[in-house]
TORPA-4810 file (N, C-alpha, C, O; in nm, 3 decimals):
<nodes>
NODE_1_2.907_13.619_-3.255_2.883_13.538_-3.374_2.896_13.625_-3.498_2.858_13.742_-3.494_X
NODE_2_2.955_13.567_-3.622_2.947_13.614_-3.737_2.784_13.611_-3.784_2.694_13.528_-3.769_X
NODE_3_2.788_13.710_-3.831_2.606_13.728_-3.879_2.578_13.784_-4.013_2.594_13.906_-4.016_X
NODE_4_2.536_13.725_-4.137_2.492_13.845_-4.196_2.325_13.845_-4.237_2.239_13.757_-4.238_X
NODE_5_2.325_13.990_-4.269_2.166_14.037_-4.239_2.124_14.116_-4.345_2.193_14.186_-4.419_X
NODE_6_2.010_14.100_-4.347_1.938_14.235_-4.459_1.947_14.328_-4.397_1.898_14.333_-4.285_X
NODE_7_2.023_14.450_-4.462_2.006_14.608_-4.365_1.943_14.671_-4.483_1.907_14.783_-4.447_X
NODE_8_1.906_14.648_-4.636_1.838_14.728_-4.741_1.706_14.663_-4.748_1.707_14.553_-4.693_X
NODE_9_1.594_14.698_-4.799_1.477_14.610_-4.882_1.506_14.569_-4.913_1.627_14.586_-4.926_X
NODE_10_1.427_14.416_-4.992_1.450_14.330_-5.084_1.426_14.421_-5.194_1.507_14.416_-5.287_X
NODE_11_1.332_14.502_-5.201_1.250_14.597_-5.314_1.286_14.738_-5.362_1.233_14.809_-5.447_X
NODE_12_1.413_14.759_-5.268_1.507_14.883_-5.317_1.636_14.785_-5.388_1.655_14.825_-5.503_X
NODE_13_1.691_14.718_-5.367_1.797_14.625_-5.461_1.795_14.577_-5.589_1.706_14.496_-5.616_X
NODE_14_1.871_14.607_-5.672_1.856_14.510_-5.806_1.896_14.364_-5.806_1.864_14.288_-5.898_X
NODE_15_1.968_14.327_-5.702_2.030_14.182_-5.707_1.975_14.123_-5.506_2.005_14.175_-5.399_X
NODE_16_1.898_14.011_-5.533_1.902_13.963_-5.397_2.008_13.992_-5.304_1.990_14.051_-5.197_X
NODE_17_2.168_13.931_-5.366_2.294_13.976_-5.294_2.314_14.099_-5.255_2.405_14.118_-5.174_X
NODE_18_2.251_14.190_-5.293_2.249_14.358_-5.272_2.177_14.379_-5.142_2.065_14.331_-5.120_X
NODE_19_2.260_14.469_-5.037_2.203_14.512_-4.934_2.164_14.443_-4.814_2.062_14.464_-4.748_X
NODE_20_2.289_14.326_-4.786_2.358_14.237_-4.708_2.452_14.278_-4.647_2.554_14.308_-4.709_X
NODE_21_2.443_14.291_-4.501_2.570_14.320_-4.421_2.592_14.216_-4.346_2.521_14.119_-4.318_X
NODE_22_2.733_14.256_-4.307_2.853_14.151_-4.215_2.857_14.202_-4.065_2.866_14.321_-4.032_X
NODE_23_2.851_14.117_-3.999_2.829_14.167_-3.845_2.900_14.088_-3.738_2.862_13.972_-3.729_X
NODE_24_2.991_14.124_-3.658_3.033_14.079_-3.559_2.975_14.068_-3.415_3.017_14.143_-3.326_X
NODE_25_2.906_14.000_-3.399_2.787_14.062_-3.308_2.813_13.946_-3.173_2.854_13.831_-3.185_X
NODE_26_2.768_14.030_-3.019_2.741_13.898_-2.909_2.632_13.814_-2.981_2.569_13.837_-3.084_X
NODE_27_2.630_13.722_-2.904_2.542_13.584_-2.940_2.449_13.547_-2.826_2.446_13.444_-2.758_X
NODE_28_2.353_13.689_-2.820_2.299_13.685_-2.701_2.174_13.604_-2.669_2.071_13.621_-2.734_X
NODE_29_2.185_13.523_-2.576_2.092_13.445_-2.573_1.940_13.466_-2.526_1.843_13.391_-2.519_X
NODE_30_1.962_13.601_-2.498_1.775_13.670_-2.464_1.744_13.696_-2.590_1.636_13.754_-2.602_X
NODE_31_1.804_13.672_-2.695_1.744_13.662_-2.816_1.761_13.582_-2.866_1.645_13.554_-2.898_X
NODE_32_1.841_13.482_-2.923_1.925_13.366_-2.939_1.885_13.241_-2.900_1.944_13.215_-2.794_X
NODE_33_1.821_13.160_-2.931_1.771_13.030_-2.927_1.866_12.896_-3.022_1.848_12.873_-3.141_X
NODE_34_1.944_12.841_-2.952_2.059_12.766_-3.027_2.032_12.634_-2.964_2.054_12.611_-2.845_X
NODE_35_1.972_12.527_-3.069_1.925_12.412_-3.050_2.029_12.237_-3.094_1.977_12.167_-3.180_X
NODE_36_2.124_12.202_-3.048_2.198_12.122_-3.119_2.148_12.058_-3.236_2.025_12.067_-3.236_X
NODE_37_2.184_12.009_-3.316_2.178_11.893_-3.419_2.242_11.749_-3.401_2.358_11.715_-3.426_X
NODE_38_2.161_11.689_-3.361_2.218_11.535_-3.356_2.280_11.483_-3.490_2.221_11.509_-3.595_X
NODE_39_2.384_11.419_-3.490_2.427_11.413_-3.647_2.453_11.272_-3.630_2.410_11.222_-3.526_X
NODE_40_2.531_11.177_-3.735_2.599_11.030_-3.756_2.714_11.068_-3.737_2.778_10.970_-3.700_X
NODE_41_2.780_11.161_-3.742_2.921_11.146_-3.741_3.001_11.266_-3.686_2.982_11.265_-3.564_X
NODE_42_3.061_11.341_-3.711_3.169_11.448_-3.675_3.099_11.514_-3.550_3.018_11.606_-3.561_X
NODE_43_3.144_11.452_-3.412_3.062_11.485_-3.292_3.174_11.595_-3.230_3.163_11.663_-3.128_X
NODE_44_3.268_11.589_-3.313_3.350_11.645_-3.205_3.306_11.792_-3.204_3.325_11.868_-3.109_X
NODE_45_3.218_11.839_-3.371_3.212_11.964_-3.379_3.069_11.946_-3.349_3.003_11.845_-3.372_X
NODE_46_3.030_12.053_-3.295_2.866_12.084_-3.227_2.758_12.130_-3.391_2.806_12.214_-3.467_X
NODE_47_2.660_12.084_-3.414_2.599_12.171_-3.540_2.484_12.205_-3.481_2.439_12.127_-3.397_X
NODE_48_2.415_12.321_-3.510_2.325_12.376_-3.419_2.223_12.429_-3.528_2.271_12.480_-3.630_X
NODE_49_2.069_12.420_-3.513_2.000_12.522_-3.528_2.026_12.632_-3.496_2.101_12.639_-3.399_X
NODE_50_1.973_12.782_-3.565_1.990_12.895_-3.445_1.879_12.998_-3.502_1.875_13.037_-3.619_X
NODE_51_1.779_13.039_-3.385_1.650_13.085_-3.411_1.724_13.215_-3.303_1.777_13.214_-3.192_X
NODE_52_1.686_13.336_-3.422_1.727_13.495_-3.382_1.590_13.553_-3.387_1.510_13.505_-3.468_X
NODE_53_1.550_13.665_-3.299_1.441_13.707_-3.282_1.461_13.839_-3.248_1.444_13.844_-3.126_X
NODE_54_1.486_13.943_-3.288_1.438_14.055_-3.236_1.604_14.091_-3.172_1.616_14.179_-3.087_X
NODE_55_1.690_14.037_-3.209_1.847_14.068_-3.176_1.920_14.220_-3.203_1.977_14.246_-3.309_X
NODE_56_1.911_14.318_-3.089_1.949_14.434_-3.140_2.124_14.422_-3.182_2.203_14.358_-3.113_X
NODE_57_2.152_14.476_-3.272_2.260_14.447_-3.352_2.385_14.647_-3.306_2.370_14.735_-3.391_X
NODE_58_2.446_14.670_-3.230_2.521_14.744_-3.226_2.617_14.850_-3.363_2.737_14.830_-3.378_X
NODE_59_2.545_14.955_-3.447_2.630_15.003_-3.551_2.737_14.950_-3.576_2.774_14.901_-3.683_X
NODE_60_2.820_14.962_-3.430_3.005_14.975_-3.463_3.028_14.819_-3.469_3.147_14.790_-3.479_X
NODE_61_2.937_14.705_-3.465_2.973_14.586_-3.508_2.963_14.510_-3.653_2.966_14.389_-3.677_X
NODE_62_2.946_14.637_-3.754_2.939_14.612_-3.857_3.066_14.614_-3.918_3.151_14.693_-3.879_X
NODE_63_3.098_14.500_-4.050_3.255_14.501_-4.067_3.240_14.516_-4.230_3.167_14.467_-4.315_X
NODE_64_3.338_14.602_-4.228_3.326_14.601_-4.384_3.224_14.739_-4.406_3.183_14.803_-4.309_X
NODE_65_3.198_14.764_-4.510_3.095_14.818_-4.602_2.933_14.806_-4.592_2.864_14.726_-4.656_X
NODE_66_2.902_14.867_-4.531_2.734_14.833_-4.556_2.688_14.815_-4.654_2.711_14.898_-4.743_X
NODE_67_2.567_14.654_-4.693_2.542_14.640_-4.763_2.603_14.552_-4.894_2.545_14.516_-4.996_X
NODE_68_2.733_14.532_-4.853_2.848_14.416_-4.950_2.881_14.339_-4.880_2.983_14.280_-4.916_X
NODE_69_2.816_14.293_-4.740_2.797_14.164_-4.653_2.838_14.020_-4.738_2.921_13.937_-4.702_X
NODE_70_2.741_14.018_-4.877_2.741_13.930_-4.913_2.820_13.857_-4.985_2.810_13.736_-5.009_X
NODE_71_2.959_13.986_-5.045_3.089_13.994_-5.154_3.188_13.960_-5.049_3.286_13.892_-5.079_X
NODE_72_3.166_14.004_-4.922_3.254_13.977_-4.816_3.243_13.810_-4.795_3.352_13.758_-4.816_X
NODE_73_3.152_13.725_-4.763_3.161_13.627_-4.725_3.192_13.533_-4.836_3.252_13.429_-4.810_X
NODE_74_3.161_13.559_-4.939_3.221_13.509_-5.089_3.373_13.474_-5.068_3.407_13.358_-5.089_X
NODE_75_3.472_13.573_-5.026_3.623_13.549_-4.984_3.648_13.454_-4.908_3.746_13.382_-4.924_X
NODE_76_3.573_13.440_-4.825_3.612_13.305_-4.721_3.565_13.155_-4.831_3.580_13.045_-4.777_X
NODE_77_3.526_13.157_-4.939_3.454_13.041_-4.994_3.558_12.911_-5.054_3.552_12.789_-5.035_X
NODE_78_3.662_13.007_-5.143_3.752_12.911_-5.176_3.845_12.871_-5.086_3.853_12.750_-5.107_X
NODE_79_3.907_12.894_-5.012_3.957_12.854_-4.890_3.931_12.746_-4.774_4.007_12.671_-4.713_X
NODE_80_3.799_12.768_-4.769_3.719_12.663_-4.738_3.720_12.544_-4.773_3.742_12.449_-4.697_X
NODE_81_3.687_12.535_-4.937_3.642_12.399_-5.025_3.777_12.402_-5.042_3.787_12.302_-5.113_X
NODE_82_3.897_12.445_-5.028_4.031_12.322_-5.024_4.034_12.287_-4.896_4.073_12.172_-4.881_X
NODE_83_4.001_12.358_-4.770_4.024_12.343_-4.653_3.960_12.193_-4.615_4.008_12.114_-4.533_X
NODE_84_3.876_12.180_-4.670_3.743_12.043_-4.622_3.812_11.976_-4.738_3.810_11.857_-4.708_X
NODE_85_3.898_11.994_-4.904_3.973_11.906_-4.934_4.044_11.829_-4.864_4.017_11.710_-4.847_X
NODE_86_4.112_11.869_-4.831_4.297_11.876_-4.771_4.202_11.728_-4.653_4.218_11.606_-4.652_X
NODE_87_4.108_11.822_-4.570_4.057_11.708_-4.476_4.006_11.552_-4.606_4.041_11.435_-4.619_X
NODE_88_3.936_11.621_-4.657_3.897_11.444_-4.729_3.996_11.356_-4.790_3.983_11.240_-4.830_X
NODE_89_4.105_11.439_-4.789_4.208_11.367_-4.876_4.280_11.279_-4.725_4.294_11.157_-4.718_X
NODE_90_4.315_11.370_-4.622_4.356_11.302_-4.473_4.317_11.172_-4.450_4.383_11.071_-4.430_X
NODE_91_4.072_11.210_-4.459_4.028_11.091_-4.373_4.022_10.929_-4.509_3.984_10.814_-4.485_X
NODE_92_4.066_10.976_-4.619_4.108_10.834_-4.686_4.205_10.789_-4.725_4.206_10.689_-4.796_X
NODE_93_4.360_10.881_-4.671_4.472_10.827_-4.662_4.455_10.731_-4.536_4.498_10.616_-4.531_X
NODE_94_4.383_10.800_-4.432_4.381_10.726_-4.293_4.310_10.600_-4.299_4.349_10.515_-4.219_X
NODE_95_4.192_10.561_-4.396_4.130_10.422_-4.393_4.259_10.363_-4.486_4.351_10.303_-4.430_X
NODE_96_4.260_10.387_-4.637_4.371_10.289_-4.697_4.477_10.249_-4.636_4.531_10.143_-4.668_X
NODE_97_4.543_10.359_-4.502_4.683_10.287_-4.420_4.634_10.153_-4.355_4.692_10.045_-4.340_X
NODE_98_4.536_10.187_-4.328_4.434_10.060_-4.193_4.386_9.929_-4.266_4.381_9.811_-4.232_X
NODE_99_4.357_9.989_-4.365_4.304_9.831_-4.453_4.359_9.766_-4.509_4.325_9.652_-4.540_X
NODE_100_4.530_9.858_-4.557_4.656_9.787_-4.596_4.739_9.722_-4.481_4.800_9.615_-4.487_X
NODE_101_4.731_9.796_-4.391_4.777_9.700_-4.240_4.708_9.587_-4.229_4.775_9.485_-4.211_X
NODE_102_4.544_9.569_-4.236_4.455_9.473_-4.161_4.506_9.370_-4.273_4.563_9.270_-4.230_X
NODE_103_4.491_9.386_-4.409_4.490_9.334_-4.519_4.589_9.207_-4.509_4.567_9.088_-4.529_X
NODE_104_4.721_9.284_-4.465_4.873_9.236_-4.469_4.893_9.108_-4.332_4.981_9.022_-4.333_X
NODE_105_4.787_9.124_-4.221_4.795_9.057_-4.138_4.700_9.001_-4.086_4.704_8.959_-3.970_X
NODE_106_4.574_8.990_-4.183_4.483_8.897_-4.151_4.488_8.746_-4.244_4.497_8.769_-4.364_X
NODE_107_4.485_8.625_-4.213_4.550_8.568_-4.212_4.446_8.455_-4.244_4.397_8.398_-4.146_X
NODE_108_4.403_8.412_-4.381_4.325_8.300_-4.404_4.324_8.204_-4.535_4.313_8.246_-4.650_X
NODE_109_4.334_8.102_-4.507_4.346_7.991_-4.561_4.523_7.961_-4.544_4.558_7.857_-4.600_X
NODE_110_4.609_8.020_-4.490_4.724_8.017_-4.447_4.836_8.104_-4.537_4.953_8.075_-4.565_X
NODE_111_4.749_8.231_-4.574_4.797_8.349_-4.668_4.738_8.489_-4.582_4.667_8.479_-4.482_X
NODE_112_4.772_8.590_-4.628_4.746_8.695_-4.590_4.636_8.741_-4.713_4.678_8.733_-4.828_X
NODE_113_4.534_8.777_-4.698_4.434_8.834_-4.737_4.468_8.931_-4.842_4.422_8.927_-4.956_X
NODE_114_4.560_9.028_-4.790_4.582_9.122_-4.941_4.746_9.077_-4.992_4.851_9.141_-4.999_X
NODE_115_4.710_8.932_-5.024_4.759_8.896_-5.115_4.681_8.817_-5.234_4.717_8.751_-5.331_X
NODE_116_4.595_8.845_-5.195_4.484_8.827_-5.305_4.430_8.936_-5.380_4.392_9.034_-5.317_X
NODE_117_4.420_8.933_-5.535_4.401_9.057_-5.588_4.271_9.122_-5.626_4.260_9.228_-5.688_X
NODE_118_4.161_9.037_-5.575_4.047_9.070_-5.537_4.049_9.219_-5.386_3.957_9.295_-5.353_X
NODE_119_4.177_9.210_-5.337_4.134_9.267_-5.247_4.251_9.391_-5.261_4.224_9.508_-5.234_X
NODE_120_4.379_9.348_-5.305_4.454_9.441_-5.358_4.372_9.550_-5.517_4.379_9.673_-5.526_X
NODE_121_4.325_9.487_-5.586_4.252_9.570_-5.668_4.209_9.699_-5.680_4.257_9.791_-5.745_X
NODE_122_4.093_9.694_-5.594_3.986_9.794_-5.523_4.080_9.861_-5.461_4.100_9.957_-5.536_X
NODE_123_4.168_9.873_-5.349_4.259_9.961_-5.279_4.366_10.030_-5.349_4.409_10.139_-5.312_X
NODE_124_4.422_9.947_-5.485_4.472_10.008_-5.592_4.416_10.115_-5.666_4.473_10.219_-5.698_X
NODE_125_4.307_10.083_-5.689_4.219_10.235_-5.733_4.198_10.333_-5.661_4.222_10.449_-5.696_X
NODE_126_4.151_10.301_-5.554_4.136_10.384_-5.449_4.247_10.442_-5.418_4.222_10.543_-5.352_X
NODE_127_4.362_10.427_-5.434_4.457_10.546_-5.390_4.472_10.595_-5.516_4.480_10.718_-5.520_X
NODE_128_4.479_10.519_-5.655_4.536_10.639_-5.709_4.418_10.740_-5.766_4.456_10.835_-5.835_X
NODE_129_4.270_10.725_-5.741_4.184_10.840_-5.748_4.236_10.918_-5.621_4.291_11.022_-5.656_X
NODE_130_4.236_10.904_-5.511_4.305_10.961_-5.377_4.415_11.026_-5.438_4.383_11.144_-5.457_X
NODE_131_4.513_11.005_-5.472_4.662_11.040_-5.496_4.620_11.151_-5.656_4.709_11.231_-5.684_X
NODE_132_4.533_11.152_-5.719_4.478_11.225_-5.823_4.436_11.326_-5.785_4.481_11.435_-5.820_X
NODE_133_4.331_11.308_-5.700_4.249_11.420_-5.632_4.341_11.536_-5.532_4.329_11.657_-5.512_X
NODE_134_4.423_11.445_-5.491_4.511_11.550_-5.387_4.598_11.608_-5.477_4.656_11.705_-5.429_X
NODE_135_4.631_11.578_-5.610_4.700_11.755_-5.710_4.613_11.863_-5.750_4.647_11.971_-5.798_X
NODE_136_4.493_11.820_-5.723_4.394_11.890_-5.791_4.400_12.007_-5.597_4.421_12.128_-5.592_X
NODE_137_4.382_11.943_-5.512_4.419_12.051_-5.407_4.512_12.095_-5.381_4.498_12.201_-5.321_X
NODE_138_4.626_12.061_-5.400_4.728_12.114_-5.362_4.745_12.225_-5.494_4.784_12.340_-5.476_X
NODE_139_4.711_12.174_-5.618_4.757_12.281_-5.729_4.622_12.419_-5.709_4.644_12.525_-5.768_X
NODE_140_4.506_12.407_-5.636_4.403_12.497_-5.600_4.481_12.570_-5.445_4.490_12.692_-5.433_X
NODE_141_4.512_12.510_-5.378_4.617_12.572_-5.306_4.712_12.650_-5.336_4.738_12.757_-5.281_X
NODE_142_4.763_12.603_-5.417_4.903_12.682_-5.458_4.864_12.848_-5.514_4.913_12.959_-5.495_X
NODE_143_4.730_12.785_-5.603_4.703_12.933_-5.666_4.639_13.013_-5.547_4.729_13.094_-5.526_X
NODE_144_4.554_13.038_-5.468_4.534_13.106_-5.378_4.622_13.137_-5.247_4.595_13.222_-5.163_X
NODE_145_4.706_13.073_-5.246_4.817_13.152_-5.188_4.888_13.273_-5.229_4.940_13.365_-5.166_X
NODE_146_4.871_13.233_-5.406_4.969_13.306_-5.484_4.849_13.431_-5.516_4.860_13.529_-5.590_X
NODE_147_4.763_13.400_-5.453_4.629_13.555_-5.468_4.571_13.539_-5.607_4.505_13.634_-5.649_X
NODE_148_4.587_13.421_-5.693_4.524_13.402_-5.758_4.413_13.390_-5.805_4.376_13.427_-5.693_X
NODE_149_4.300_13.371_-5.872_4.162_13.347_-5.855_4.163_13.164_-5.870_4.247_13.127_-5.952_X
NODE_150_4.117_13.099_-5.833_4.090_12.995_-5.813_3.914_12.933_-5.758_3.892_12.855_-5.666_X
NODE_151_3.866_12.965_-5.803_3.746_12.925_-5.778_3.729_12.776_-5.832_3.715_12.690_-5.745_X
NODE_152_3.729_12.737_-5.956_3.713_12.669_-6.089_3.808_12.547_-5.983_3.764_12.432_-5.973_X
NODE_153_3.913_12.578_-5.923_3.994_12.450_-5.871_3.948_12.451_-5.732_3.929_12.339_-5.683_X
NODE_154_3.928_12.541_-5.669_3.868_12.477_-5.550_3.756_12.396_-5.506_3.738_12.316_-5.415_X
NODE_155_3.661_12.460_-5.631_3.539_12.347_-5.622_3.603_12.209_-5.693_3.611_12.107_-5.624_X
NODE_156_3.642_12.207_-5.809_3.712_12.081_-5.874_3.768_11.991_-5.761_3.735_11.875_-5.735_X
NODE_157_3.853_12.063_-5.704_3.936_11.990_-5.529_3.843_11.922_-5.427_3.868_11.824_-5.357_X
NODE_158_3.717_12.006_-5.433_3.630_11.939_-5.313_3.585_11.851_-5.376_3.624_11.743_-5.331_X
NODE_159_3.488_11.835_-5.501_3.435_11.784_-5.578_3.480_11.616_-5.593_3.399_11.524_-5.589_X
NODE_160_3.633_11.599_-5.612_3.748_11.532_-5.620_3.767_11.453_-5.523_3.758_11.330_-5.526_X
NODE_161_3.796_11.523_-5.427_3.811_11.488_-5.285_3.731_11.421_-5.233_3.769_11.314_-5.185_X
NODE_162_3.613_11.456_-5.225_3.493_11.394_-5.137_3.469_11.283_-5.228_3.487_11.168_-5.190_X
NODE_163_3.439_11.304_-5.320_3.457_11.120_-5.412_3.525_11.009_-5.392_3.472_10.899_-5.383_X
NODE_164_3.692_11.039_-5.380_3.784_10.984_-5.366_3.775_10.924_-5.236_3.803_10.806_-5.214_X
NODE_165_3.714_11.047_-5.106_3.713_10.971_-4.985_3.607_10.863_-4.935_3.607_10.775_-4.849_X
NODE_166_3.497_10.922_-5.053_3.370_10.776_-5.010_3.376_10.660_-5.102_3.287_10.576_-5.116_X
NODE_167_3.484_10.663_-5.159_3.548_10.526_-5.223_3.652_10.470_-5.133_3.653_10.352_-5.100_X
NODE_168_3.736_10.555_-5.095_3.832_10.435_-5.042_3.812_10.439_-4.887_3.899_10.391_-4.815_X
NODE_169_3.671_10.507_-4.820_3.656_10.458_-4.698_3.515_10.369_-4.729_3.430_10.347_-4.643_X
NODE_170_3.506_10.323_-4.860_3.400_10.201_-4.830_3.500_10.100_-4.890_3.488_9.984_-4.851_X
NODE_171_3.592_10.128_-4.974_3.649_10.018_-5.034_3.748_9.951_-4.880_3.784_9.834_-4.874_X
NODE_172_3.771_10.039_-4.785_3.852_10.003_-4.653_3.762_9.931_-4.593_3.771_9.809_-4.589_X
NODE_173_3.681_9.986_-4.549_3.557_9.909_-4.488_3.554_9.785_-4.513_3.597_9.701_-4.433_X
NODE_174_3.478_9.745_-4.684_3.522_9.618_-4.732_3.610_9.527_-4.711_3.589_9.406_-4.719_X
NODE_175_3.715_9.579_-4.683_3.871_9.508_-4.651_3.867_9.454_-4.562_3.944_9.358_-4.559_X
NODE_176_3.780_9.477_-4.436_3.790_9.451_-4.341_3.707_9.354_-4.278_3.722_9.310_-4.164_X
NODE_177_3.603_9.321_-4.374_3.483_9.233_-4.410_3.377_9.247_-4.266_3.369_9.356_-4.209_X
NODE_178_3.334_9.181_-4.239_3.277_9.225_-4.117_3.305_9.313_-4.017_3.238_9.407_-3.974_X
NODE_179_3.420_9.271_-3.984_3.490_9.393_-3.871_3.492_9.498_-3.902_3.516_9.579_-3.812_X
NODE_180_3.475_9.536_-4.002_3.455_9.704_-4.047_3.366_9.768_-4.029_3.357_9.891_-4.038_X
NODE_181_3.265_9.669_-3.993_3.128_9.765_-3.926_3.137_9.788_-3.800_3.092_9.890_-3.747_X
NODE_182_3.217_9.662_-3.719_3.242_9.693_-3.584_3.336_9.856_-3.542_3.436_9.885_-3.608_X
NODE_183_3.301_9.917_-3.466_3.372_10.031_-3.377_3.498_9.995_-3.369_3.580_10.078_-3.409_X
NODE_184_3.543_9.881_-3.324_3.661_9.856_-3.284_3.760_9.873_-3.371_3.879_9.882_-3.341_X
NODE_185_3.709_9.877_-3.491_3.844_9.912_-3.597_3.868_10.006_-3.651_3.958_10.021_-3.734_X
NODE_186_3.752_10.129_-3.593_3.741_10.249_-3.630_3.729_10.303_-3.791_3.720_10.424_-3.811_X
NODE_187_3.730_10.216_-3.892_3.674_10.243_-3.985_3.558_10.282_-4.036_3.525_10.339_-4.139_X
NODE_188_3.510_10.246_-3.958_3.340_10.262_-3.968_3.305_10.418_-3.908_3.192_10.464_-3.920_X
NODE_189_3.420_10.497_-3.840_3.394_10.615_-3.865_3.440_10.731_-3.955_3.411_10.850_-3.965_X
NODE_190_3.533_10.638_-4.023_3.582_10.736_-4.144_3.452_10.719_-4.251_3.400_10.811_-4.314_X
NODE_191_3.425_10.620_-4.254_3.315_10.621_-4.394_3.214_10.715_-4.337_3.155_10.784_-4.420_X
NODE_192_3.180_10.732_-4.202_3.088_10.849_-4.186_3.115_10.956_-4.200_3.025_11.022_-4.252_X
NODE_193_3.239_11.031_-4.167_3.304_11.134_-4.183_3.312_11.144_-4.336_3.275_11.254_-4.376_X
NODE_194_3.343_11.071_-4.418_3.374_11.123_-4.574_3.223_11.128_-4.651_3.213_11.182_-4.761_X
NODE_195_3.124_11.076_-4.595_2.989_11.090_-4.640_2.997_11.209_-4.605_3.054_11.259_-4.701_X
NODE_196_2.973_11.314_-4.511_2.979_11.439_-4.497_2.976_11.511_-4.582_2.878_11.577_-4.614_X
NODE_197_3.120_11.511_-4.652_3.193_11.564_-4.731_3.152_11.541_-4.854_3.235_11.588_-4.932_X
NODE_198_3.030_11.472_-4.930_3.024_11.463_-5.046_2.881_11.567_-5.038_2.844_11.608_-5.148_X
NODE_199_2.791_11.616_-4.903_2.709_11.689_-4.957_2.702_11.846_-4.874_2.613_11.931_-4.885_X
NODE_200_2.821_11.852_-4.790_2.886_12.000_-4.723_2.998_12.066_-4.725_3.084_12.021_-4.649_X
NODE_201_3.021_12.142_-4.775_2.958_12.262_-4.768_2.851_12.303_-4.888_2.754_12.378_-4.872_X
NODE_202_2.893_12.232_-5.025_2.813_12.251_-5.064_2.779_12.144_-5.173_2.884_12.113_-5.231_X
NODE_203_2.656_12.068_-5.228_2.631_11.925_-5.280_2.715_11.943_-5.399_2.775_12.047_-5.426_X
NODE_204_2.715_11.826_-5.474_2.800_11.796_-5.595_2.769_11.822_-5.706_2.846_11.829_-5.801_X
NODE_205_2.613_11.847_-5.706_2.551_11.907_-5.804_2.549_12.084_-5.813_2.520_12.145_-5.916_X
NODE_206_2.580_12.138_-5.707_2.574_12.256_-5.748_2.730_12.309_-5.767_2.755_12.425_-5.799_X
NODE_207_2.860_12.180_-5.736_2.978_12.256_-5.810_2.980_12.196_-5.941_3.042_12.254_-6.030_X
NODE_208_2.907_12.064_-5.970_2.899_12.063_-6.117_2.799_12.158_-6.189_2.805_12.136_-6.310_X
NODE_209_2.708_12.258_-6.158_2.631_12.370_-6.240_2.767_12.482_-6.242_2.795_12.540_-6.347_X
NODE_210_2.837_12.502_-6.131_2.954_12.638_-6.133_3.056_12.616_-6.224_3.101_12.704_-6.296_X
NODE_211_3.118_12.424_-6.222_3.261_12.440_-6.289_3.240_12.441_-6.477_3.330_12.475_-6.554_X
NODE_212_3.095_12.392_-6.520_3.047_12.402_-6.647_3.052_12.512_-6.711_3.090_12.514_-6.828_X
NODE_213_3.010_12.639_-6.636_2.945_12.770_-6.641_3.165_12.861_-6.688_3.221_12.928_-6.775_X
NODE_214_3.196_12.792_-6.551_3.364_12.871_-6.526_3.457_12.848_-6.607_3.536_12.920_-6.669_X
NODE_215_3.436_12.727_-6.599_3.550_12.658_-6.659_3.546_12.600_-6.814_3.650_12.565_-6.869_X
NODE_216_3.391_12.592_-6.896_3.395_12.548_-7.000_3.353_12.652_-7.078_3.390_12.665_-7.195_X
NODE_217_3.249_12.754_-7.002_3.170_12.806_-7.093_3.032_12.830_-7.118_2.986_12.937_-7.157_X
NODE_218_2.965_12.724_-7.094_2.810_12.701_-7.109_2.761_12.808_-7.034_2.823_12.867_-6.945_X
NODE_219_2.605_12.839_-7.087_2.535_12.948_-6.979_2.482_12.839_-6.864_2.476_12.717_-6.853_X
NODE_220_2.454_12.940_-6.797_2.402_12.881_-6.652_2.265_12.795_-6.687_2.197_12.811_-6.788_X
NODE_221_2.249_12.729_-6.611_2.130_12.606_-6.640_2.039_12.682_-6.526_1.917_12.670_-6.543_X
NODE_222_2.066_12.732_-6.451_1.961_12.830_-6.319_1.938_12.933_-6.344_1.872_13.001_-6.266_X
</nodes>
């Protein structure tokens, strides 16, 4: 397991982040107590408690620098929040295809349903916040490929993203009027999946305290 750990005092450091290491370590279970998390939605991935106790940790599994543990895991951050973009932008292309299909061939009063603009409306917005949000990742993409700094757009991207997806997997839902709660149309697990995403990896309020601070200027409110 990836691990990181206090290897300094809290009380020899000037910065909490100070005196944090990175560790590649077994995940041994005579020390290791790993308890699942029952969740609503994304079953496919396991989420676990994990209670460490007394885990002897091997020198040569330390990576990096002793003590800059914490600058190290910082690098993996923006990458991430486009990575879980890119996904939120997926799981509400995938409801709007479904609710524009159901839409087109459900069939009442002797019309098709999204031919009414009560119902075309709402799905109209919903893609083009969707179709908005996905330049904002792909252009946060582009710059970290290019080794750019991108922080300011990757949170903007998730931020974006996860909005966009708990709109147009409730506005799909809707579409589908009752049956959308049913399993059978599988919508009803995208709206769980894009709830996710509006408060992990990290809530919406703390990339709106970062992109204020980055991107406009203001001092920090924390």
């Amino acid at each position: 397991m990836l691990l990181l750990a206090r290897t300094t005092r809290l009380e020899k450091v000037s910065s909490p982040t100070e005196g944090l290491s990175l560790f590649y370590t077994d995940l041994n279970r005579d020390f290791v107590d790993v308890r699942e998390i029952k969740k609503m939605g994304r079953k496919a991935v396991d989420s676990n408690e994990v209670f460490i106790d007394g885990l002897p940790i091997p020198a040569e599994d330390l990576i990096g620098e002793e003590g800059k543990g914490f600058g190290q895991t910082l690098l993996g951050l923006n990458p991430e929040r486009i990575l879980v973009a890119g996904e939120c932008i997926g799981i509400a292309r995938n409801a709007l295809v479904r609710a524009a299909h159901y839409a087109s061939e459900r069939v009442i009063f002797d019309r098709p349903i999204g031919q009414n603009q009560g119902v075309q409306h709402p799905l109209a917005w919903a893609w083009a916040r969707l179709e908005s949000a996905n330049f904002m990742v792909t252009h946060a993409a582009a710059l970290y490929d290019a080794g750019e700094l991108c922080g300011v757009e990757a949170k903007a991207a998730k931020l974006l993203a996860a909005a966009a997806a708990v709109e147009a997997t409730e506005v799909a839902q809707i579409t589908f009027g009752g049956f959308g709660y049913a399993k059978e149309y599988y919508v009803e697990r995208l709206v769980r999946e894009a709830l996710l995403f509006r408060i992990v990896p990290v809530t919406p309020q703390m990339r709106l305290l970062f992109i204020p601070e980055k991107a406009l200027g203001f001092p920090r409110p924390y």
